[in-house]
N, C-alpha and C positions, 0 to 999 in steps of 0.2 A: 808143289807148284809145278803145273806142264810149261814147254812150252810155249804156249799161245799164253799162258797168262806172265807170264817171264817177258815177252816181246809185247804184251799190251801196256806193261808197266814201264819197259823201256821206251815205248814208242811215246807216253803219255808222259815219261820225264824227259824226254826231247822236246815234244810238244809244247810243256811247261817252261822248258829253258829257254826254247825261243819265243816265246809271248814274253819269259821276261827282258831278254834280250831287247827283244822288239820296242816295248815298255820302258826301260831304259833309255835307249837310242831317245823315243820319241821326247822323253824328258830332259836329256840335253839337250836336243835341239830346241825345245822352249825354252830352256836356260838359256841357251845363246842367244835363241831371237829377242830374249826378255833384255839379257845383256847390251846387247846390239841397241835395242830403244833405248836402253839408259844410256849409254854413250850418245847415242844423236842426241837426246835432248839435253845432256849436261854440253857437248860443242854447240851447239844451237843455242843454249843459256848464254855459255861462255862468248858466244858471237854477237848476243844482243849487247849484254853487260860492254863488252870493247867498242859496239856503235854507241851505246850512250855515254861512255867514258869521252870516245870521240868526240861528240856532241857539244858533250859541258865543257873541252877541254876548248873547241871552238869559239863556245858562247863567252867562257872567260877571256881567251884572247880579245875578241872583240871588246866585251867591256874595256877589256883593262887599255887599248887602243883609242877607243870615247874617252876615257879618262885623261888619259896622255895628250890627245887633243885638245880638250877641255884646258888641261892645265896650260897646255901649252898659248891657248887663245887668251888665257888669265895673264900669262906672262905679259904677250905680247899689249895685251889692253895697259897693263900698272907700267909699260915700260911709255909707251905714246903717253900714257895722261903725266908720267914725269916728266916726259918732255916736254908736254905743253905745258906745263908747271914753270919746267924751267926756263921758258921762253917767254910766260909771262912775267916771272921772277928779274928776268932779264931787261925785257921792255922796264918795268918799272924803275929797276934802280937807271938805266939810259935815262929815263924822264927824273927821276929824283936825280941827278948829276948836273943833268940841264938846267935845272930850275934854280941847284947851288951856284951854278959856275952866272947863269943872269943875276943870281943876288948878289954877287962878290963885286961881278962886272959892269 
């Protein structure tokens, strides 16, 4: 072997290292970029998933505040119709008392 063919084989296995080199390099850096997408789209998941959690945690409050209201306008109605119950309840025994006390009298 001379050499020019000594120094064509060494030039051609430098050559070769850095294409692999090179080759390498360029396939981590898609790994990373590839990387890098999947983290934004799993925070970008994870950010929708927390505004809809947000969302229905609202929507629940809400109802469950309709509800609370609700109950509460129920109270307030069975609590007036016992009043007026008991003020009719009232008036009539006043009129049955009047009516015994003119029998007696």
């Amino acid at each position: 072997m001379d050499a020019e063919t000594g120094s064509d084989v060494n030039a051609r296995e430098v050559h070769d290292l850095r294409s692999t080199i090179s080759a390498l390099r360029d396939s981590v850096e898609r790994m990373r970029i590839e990387r890098d997408k999947v983290v934004q789209e799993a925070v970008a998941a994870s950010h929708q998933e927390v505004a809809q959690l947000k969302a229905t945690t609202a929507a629940l409050r809400q109802a469950l505040e309709e509800e609370r209201n609700d109950k509460e306008r129920q109270i307030q109605e069975a609590v007036r119709n016992a009043n007026d119950e008991i003020k009719q309840l009232k008036a009539v025994i006043a009129a049955i008392r009047e009516s015994l006390e003119k029998a007696r009298g």
